[in-house]
C-alpha positions as CSV (number, residue, x, y, z in Angstrom):
1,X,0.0,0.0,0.0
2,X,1.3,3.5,-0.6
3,X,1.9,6.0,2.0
4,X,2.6,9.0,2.9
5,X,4.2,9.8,6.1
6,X,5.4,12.6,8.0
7,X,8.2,11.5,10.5
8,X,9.7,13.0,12.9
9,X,12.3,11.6,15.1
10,X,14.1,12.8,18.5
11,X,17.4,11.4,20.5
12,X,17.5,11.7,24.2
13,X,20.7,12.2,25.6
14,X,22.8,13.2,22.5
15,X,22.7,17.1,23.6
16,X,20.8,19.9,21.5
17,X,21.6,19.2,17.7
18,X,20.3,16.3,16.1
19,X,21.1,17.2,12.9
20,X,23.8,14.1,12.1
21,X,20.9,11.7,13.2
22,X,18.3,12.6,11.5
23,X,21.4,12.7,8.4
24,X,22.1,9.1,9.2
25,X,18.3,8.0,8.9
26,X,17.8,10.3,5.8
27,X,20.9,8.0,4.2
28,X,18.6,5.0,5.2
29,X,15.8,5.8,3.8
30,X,17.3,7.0,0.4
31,X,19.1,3.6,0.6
32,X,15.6,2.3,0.5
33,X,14.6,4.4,-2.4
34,X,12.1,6.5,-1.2
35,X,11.3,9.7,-2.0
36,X,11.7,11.8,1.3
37,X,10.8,16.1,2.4
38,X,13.2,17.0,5.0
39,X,12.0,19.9,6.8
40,X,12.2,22.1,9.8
41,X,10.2,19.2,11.8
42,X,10.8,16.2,10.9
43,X,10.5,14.5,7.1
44,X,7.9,13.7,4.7
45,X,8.2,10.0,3.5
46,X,6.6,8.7,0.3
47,X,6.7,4.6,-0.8
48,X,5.5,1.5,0.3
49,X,4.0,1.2,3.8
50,X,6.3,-2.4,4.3
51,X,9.3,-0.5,2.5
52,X,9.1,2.6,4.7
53,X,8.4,0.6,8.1
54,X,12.0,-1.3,7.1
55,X,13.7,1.7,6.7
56,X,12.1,2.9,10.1
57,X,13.1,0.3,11.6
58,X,16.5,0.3,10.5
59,X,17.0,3.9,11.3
60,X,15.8,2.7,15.4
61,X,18.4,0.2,14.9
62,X,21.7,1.8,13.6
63,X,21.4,4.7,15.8
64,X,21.0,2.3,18.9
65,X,23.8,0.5,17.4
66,X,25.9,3.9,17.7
67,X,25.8,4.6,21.4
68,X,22.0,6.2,21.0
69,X,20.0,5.0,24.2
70,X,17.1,6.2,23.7
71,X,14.7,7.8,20.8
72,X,11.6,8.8,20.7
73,X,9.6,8.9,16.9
74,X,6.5,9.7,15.9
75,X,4.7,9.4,12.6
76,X,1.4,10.5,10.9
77,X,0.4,8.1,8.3
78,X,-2.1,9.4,5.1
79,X,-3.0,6.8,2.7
80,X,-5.9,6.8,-0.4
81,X,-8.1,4.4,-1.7
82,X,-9.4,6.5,-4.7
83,X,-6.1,7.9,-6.3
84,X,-2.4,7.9,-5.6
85,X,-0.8,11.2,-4.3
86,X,2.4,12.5,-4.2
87,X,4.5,15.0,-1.7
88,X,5.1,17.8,-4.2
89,X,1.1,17.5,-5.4
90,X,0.3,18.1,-1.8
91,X,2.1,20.9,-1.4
92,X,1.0,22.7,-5.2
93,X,-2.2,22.0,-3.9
94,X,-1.9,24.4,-0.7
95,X,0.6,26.8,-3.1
96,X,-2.9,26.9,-5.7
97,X,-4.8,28.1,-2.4
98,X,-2.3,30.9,-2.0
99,X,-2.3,32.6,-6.0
């Protein structure tokens, strides 16, 4: 099934920037092939549901794997029955609002 996700993802522990974490899970989830939105908050994720819960999962993994003790994640899921949608189209719909 195809998704789109917004996640967002949080280290405790590491100090104030998080910036090479959420570097090492982007790496992941390009490894993956999906197409990914980083922003301010977090990142826009677009695939497969089982693809992108891999890549996830992986991301959890490695930075555990790296000294991270603990993360914290959260995710909001949007998925369609009656057409596939993209990132960009969501966004050029809100920019279409805005002319």
């Amino acid at each position: 099934m195809k998704v789109l996700v917004d996640f967002n993802l949080i280290t405790l522990g590491t100090g104030l920037s998080i910036s090479k974490y959420i570097a090492d899970c982007e790496k992941i989830l390009q490894k993956y092939g999906l197409e990914t939105n980083i922003h301010a908050l977090g990142t826009n994720i677009e695939g497969e549901w089982k693809e992108i819960a891999l890549a996830l999962e992986e991301c959890h993994q490695y930075l555990h794997e790296i000294g991270v003790e603990r993360i914290f994640s959260s995710l909001k899921i949007t998925s369609r029955t009656d057409k596939e949608q993209h990132i960009q189209e969501k966004i050029d719909a809100v920019v279409q609002h805005l002319k």
